[in-house]
C-alpha positions, 0 to 999 in steps of 0.5 A: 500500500502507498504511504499516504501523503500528509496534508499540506499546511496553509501556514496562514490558517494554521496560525488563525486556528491557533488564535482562536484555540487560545481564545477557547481557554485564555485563562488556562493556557496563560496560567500553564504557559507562565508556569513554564516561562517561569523556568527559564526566568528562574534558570537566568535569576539562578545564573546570574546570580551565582556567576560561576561556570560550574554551578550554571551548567548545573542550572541550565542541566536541571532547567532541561528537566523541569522544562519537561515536567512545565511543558506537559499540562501546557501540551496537553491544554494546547491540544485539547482546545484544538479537539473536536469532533472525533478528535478527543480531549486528551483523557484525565487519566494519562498521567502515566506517560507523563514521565515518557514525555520529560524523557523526550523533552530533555531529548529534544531540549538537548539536541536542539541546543547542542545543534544551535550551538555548533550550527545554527541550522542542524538545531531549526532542522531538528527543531522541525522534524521533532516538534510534534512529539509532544503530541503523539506521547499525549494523544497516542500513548508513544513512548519517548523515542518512537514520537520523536521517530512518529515526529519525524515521519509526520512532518516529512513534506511540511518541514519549510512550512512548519519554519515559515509557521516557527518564524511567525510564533517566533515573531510574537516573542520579540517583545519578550526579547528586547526587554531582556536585552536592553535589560542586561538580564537584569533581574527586572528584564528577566521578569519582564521577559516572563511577562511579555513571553507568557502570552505568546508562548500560549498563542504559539503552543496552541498553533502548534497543537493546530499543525499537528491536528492538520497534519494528522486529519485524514 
């Protein structure tokens, strides 16, 4: 049987369904959000202030892990007001993969940053062929590294519109981003990056989330 061919992203209205995913459940969604925001602003307050090599890897280290365990409602909210229909809400009692998908993220977390570092491209490129894993382990039950694998298989065809949709979420942190640069990170630029982040690390969850219902609808 012929490998059937995902659906083609229109970048435009994938973005729109995200806006009015995150308009289904503001309240929830910026709460998740800001829990999640908060590591990497704890993770910069923390290195700041200790000001040593060592103990900032150890940050940085541990800020992977708790990423993982901050992602996971907002993954799971993101998704759920993107279901309807036959797409169900991700049940209650799924709790038990929550642990599967920390393992994934500090996977993916790692590889991207690693990739970044020595060249900015190999980090997007991997950025777009893992990206929807968060979905598969919550939806599908995969374990950890077969939705990275299941990632990779989805996005095939889609990955330059996925950047082009990257580079418009990614737009929506540049107020998030000046502030912490013309801040110095100091530790009031640091809040302010949590504050203006919060909104659209939502807004670019749920359009994720909204991909991912694209590209998986038959």
């Amino acid at each position: 049987m012929p490998r059937r061919e995902p659906p083609v992203l229109r970048v435009g209205s994938v973005f729109r369904e995200g806006l009015a995913g995150f308009g289904r459940e503001p309240t929830s969604l910026l709460v998740r959000s800001a829990y999640l925001m908060a590591v990497p602003t704890a993770v910069l307050l923390v290195s700041r202030a200790a000001d040593n090599y060592w103990a900032d890897l150890a940050v940085w280290l541990l800020g992977l892990a708790l990423g993982g365990y901050a992602a996971w409602p907002l993954s799971r909210s993101a998704l759920a007001v993107t279901s309807s229909g036959r797409h169900r809400r991700p049940s209650e009692d799924d709790w038990w993969v929550r642990d599967g998908f920390v393992r994934a993220s500090v996977t993916f977390y790692f590889t991207v940053a690693v990739g970044t570092l020595l060249l900015f491209v190999p980090g997007i490129m991997v950025l777009m062929i893992y990206s929807l894993y968060p979905f598969l382990i919550i939806e599908r039950k995969a374990r950890g590294f077969e939705a990275l694998a299941l990632s990779s298989e989805l996005t095939r065809g889609n990955r330059l519109r996925l950047l082009q949709l990257l580079l418009i979420c990614l737009a929506l942190f540049v107020p998030a981003a000046f502030l912490l640069y013309r801040s110095g990170t100091s530790p009031l630029g640091v809040i302010g990056m949590l504050v203006a982040g919060t909104p659209a690390l939502a807004v670019g969850s749920v359009t994720w989330a909204a991909a991912y219902r694209t590209i998986t609808r038959n």
